[in-house]
N, C-alpha and C positions, 0 to 999 in steps of 0.2 A: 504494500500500500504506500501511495506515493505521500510528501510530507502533509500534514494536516493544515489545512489554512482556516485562517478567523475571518467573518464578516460581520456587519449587524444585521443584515438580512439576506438570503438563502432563498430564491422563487425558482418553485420548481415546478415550469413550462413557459416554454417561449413564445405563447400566442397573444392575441391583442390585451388578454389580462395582463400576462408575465412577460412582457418585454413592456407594457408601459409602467407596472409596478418598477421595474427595474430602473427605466430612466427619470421617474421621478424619485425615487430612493437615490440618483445617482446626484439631482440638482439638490438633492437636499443635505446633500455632505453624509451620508449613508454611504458606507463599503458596502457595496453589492455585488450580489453572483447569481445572474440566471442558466437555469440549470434546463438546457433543452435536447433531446435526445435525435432528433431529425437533424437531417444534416446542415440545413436553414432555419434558421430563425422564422415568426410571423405563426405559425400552429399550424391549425386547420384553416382559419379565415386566407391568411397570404397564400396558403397554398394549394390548397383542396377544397376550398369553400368560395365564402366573399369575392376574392379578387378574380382567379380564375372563370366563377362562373360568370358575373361582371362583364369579363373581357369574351367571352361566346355570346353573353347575352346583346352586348354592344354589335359586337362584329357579325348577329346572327340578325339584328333587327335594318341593319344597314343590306344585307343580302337579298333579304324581303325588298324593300325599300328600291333597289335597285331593281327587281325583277317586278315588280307593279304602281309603288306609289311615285317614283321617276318619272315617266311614261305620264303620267297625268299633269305633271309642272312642267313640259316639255325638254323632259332628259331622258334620250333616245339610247339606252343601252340592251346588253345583252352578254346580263352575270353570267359566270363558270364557277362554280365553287371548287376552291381545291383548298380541303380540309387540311391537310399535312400544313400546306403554308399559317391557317388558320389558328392548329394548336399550336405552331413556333410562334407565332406573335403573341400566343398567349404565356405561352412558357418565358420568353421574353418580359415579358410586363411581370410575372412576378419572383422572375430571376432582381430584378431592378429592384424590387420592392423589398428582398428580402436583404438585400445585400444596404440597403437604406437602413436598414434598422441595424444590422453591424456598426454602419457609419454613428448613429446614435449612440450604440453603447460605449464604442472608444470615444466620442466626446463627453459622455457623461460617466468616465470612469467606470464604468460597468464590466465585471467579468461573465463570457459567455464560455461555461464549465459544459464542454462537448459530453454526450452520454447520457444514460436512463439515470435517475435520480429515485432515490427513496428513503425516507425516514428510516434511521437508527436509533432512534431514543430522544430523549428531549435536546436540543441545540445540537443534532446530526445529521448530517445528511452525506448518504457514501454515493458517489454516481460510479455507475459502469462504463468505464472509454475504453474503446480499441486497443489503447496501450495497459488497461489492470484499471484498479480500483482508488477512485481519489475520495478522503475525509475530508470533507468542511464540515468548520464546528461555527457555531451560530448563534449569534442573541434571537431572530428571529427565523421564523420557517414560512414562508405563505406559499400554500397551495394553488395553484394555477394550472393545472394537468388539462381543463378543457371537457370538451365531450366525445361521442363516439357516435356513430351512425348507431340506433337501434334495430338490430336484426327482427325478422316476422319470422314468429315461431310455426315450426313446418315448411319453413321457404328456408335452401342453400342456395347460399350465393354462389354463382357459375361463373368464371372469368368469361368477360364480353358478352355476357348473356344472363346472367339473374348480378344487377351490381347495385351498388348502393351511390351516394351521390360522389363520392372519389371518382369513381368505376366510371359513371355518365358522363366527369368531365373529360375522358382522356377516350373513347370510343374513336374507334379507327376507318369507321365508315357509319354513314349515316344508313339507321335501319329501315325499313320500309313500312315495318312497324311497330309502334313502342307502347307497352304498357306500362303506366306509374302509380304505382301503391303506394298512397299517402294525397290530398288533397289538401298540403301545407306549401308551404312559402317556398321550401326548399321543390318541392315536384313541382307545383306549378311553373319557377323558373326557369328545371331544368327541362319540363317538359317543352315550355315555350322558346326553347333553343332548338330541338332538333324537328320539332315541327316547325320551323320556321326553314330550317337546312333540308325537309322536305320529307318528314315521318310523318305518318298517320299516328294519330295521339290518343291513346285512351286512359282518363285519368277514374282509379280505382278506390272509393273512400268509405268506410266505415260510417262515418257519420253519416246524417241526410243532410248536409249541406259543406259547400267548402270553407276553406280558409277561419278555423274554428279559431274564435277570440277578435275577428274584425266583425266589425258593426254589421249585422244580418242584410239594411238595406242594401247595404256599400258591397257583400259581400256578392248577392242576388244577383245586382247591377254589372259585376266582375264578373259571374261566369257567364252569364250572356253575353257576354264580351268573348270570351275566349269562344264561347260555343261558336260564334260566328266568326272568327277566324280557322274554325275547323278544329277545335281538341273535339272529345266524344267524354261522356262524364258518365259512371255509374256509381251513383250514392247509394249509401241505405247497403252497401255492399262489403263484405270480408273476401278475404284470399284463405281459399285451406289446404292449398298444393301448390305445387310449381314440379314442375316436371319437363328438365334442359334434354335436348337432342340435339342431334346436326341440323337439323331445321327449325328450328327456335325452341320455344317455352312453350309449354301448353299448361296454361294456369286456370285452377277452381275454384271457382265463385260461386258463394250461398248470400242468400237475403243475412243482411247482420241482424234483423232481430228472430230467425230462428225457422220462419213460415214462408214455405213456398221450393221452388227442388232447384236445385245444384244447375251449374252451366259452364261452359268451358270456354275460355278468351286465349287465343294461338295471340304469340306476339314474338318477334325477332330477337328483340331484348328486352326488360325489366326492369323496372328501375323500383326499387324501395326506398322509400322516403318515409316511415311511418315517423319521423321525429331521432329527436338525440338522448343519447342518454350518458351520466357521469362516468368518467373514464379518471379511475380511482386500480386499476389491476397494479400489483407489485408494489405498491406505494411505501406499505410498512407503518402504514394508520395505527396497526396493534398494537409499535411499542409507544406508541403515546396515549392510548390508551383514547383513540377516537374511533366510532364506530360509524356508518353511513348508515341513512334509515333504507326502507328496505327497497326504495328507488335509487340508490346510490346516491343520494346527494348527504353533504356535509353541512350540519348545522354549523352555525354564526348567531351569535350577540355583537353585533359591530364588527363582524369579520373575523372576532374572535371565537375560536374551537373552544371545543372543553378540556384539552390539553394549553397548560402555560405557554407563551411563546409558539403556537402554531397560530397562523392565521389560514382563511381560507376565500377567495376570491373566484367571480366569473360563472361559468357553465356548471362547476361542481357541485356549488350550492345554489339558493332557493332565489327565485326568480327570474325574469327572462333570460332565455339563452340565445343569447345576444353578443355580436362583439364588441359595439359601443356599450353595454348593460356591464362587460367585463373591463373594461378602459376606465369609467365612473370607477366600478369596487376599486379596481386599482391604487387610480390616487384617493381616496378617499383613506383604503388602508394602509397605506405608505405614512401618510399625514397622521395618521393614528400612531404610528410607531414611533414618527418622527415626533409627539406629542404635539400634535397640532389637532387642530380641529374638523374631523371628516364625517361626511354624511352624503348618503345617493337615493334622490325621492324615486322611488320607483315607480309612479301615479305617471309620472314625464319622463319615461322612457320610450323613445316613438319605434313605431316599427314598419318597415318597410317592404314593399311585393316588389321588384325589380323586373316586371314584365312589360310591355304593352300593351294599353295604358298601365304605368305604375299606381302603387295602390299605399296609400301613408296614412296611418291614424297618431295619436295620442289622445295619452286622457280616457274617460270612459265610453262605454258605446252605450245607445238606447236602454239594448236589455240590460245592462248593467243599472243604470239609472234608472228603470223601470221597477227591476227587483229589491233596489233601496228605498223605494219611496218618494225618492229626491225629484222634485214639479223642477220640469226645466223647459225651455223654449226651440223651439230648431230653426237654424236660417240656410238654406238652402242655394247653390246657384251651381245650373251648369255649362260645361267648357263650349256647349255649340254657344252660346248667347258670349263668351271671350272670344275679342278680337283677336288676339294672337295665336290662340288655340284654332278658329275658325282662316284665319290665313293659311297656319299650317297644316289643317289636313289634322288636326289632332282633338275633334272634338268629341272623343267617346268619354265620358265621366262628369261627375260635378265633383262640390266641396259643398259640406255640411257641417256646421258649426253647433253645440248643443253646449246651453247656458243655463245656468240658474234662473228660475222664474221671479226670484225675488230681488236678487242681488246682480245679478247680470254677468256673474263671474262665470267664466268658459270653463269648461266642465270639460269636454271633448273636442277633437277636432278630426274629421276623415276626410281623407282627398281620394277621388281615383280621377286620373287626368295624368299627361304631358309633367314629367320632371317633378311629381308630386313628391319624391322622397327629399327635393331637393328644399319644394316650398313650404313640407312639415317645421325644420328649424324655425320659421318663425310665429309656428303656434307655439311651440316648445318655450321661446321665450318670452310670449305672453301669457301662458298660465305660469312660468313661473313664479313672473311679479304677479300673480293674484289677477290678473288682466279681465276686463269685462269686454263683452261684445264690441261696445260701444268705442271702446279703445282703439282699437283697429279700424272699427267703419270710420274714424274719423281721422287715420294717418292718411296723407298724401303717397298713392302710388303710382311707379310710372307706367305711362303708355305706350303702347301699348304691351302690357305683358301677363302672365298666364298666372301672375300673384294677383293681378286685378282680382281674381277669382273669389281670392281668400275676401279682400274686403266686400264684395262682393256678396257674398255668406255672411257673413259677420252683420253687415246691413239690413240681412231678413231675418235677423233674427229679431229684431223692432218692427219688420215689416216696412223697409225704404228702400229695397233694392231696388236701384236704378235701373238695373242694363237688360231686364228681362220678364 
């Protein structure tokens, strides 16, 4: 074992939790050492997630774009896809990204301890590298491991043909036809990429309805939206087989609540999306004496475990799994150790659909506000009635604004529209000051552009919308 090194804090996983825990541990005069096992830095989001699918998503919706909405503004082409070139630009983009956060850590002092990492007791951590085993001893320990694709019980995954959302970003030809198990954020995405590069899409969901935790209206609104660009949707549906051959997948589908007979869906490839779950294997939780409940996640008081000196941050524990949701823990607990003052509301953590039309809420949805009791108001407006949404051909969606009926204060905010994940940040920052309706209908926005929306909304919710 190589010689023992001292830090004040020890994170161990290098994804958007634990590389930004690391670099604000490193501005804050904290000896740091993130401890990442993959050969880059950035996790799942830089590398398997977030950015890569990001970068198919962009380059899949321009391909469309090129082969029909062109042709309508008078741009006379005639796309070829060549995948290969495709996933090297993608691979490219988060070769750069990850090698960014390198750059980060030698400025901020930061050690990046190559190898698996796991608790030896309190202030321990031994990682496994290439060359034998290194001790770092620690004042502090924060858990940052991340999550895992959750497997469907009865379904193996099949290289290039039953795969999980890794597996769908790195596909070698585009299938002819693809089923996705899961009607979440992650399938709809990834589904919305290769049907756009030229799959028949059939998305497979459990519940009766998609995108569970967005606003029912909002959600309705969204899949007639994709129905009509050609996905195919069976709700109210479970997978209870999968069965790989040289000719694809032949998967079994029963009614989810129980009544009614079996049916069989042929697809080329598979895609499982049913969700993430905490990725806690090998850790060495035991010798501190933490146990996960019996979903894997790791309870917190403030980030703090029920072992001394361990913190826990991100996808492991309780809350959205989220990369910005893990960025927030971050400094918050960094700031905690640093004796400062940390706190992350999780009421205003927004979340985003990264499809066409993208799809953004914060804050609560209808049924949520319905099931508390709370009388609130709704202001309404949609993207065909925006002038910049209606120039550009982008008018599928509105913005719906939901307030307090007494006090006026925003409660909720849902976009589906043109660059919505982008225009969420500024409900973000008016519920955070406590912000009313009113607040927003009465800032000056410019023209013309596809935030008009938001004020827009915000204005029916008194009942003054202009533009519509």
């Amino acid at each position: 074992m190589a010689d023992q090194q001292t830090y004040d804090v020890v994170i161990i996983g290098g994804g958007p939790g634990g590389y930004n825990a690391a670099i604000r541990a490193g501005q804050l005069g904290l000896k740091a050492a993130c401890v990442e096992m993959r050969g880059t830095l950035g996790g799942t989001c830089l590398n398997v997630g977030c950015m890569p699918s990001k970068a198919l998503l962009h380059a899949s919706e321009l391909y469309e774009a090129a082969g029909g909405e062109f042709a309508k503004i008078g741009i006379e082409v005639a796309p070829s896809l060549n995948l290969s070139q495709m996933m090297a630009a993608k691979a490219e983009s988060v070769g750069a990204l990850t090698k960014g956060i390198e750059f980060l850590f030698k400025k901020n002092k930061v050690d990046w301890v190559r190898g698996r990492g796991r608790i030896a007791g309190p202030g321990k951590v031994v990682v496994e590298t290439p060359e034998g085993q290194t001790e770092l001893s620690t004042r502090n320990i924060v858990i940052a491991t991340g999550s895992e694709p959750t497997p469907l019980p009865g379904v193996e995954f099949v290289e290039g043909k039953v795969v999980d959302s890794t597996g769908a970003l790195d596909l070698q030809a585009v299938p002819k036809t693809l089923a996705v198990v899961g009607a979440g954020i992650i399938g709809l995405e990834l589904g919305s990429v290769w049907r756009r590069l030229g799959a028949q899409v059939t998305v497979i969901e459990f519940l009766d309805r998609i995108t569970p935790g967005m606003d029912a209206e909002v959600a309705k609104t969204f899949q007639r939206s994709l129905t009509k660009q050609g996905m195919t949707f069976k709700l109210g549906t479970k997978v209870t087989a999968a069965k790989a051959d040289k000719d694809g997948v032949t998967l079994t589908l029963e009614p989810a609540k129980g009544e009614g007979a079996a049916e069989t869906l042929q697809a080329d490839v598979v895609l499982v999306a049913i969700g993430r779950r905490p990725y806690t294997a090998g850790l060495g939780l035991e010798t501190v004496g933490v146990t996960p409940d019996q979903r894997g996640f790791i309870a917190n008081d403030h980030f703090k475990t029920s072992a001394e000196g361990v913190w826990v941050i991100g996808d492991v524990t309780y809350g959205p799994m989220l990369a910005h949701k893990a960025e927030e823990d971050a400094v918050a607990c960094i700031e905690l150790i640093a004796g400062k003052a940390g706190h992350v509301d999780y009421d205003l953590v927004p979340s985003v659909v990264y499809t066409a039309p993208e799809v953004a809420w914060v804050g609560k949805t209808e049924e949520e506000l319905k099931a508390a009791g709370v009388e609130y108001r709704v202001g309404k407006f949609p993207f065909v009635a925006n002038s910049r949404a209606k120039i550009n051909h982008e008018t599928d969606g509105f913005v719906k604004f939901l307030a307090d009926a007494k006090t006026d204060r925003v409660l909720g905010v849902h976009v589906m529209g043109p660059q919505a994940g982008e225009m969420i940040g500024e409900a973000c920052v008016l519920m955070a000051f406590s912000g009313a309706s009113e607040d927003l209908a009465r800032i000056c926005h410019p023209h013309p552009t596809r935030s008009e929306a938001l004020r827009q909304a915000a204005m029916g919710v008194e009942g003054w919308t202009m533009q519509a």
